[in-house]
C-alpha positions as CSV (number, residue, x, y, z in Angstrom):
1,X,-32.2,8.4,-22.1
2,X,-30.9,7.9,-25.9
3,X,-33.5,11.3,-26.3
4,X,-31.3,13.1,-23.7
5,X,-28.3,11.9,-25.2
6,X,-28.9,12.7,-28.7
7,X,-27.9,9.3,-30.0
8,X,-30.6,6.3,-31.5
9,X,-30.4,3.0,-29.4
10,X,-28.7,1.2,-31.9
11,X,-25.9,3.4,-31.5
12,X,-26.3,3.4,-27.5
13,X,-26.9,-0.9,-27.5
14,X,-23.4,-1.2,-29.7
15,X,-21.7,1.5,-27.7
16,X,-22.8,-0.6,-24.5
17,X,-21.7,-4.6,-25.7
18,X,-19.1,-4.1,-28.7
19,X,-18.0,-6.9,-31.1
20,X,-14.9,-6.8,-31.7
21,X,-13.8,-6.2,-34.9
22,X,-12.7,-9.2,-37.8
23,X,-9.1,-7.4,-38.1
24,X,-9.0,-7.4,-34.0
25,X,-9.7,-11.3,-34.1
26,X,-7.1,-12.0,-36.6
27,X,-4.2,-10.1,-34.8
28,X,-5.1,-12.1,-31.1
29,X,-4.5,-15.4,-33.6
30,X,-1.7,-13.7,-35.5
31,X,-0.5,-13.0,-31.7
32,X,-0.1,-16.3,-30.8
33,X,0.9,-17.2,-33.8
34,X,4.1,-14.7,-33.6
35,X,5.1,-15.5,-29.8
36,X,4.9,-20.0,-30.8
37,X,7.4,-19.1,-33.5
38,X,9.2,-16.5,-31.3
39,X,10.2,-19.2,-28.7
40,X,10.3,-22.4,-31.1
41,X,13.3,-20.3,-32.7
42,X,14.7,-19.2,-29.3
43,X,14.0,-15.5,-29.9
44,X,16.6,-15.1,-32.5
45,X,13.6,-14.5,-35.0
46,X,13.0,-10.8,-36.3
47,X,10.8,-9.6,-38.1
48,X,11.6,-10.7,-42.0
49,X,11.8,-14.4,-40.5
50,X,9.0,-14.6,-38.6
51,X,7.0,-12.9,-41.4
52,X,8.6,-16.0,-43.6
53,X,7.7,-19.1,-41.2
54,X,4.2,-17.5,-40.7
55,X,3.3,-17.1,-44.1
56,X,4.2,-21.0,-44.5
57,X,2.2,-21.7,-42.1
58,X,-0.5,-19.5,-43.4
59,X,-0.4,-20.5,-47.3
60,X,-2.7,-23.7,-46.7
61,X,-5.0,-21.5,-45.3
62,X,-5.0,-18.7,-48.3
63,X,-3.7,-16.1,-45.8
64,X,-0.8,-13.7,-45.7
65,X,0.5,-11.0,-43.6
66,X,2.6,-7.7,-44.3
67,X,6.4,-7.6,-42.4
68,X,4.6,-4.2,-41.0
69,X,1.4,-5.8,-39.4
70,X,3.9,-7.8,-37.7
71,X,6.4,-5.5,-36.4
72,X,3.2,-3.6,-35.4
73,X,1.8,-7.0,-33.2
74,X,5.6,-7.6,-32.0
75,X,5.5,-3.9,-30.7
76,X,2.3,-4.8,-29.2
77,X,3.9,-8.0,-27.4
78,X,7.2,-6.0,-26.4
79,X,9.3,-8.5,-28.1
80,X,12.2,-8.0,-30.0
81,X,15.3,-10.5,-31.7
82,X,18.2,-11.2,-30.0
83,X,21.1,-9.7,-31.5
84,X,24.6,-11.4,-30.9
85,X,27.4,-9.5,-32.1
86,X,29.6,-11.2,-34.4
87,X,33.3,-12.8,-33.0
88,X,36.4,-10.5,-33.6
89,X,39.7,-12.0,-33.5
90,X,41.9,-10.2,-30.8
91,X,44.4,-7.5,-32.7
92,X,47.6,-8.9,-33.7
93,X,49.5,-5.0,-32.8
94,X,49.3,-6.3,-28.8
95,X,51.4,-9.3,-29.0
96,X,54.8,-8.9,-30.3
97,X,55.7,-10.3,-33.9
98,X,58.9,-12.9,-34.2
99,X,61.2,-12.8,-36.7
100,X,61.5,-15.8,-38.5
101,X,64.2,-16.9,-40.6
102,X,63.5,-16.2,-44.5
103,X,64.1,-20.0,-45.5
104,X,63.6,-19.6,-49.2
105,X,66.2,-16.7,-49.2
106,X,63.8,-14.6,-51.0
107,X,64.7,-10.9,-51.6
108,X,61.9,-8.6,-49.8
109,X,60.6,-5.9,-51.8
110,X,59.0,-3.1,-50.8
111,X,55.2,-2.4,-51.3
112,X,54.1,0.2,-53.7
């Protein structure tokens, strides 16, 4: 069969059961890795952070990952941070301003 095929059995035997690869074994731990961190910090986490808490986690080990290898496993996992946008204060022009009483008698000048 490998004949008809024009490819030698070691090719067909590794084409039938593959290994997979040292870098595909690293992101499946990377993986979990990511989504324990993701939760522990209630999904606020992005990428820069989680790239932070992981290398900590990995420096004992003599490991590190790239912010990219993670945004590319994040992708992977379909999870993102989420954003909060930041409180405004309601604008002062809908509520009517009082007039208070200048008690120091100071002279109002104009601004220049």
């Amino acid at each position: 069969m490998c004949r008809i095929l024009g490819v030698s059995r070691v090719q067909y035997y590794r084409y039938r059961s593959p290994k997979p690869s040292k870098r595909r074994a690293e992101d499946a731990g990377l993986k979990q890795r990511i989504l324990r961190i993701f939760a522990e910090f209630k999904q606020r986490y992005g990428v820069m952070k989680i790239h932070h808490e992981l290398n900590l986690e990995l420096q004992p080990l003599q490991l590190r990952c790239s912010p990219r290898r993670i945004s590319r496993l994040m992708k992977k996992l379909d999870i993102h941070s989420v954003t909060v946008n930041k409180w405004k204060a309601a604008s002062a022009s809908k509520t009517k301003v009082e007039q208070r009483p200048n008690l120091l008698k100071q002279i109002s000048r104009p601004l220049v």
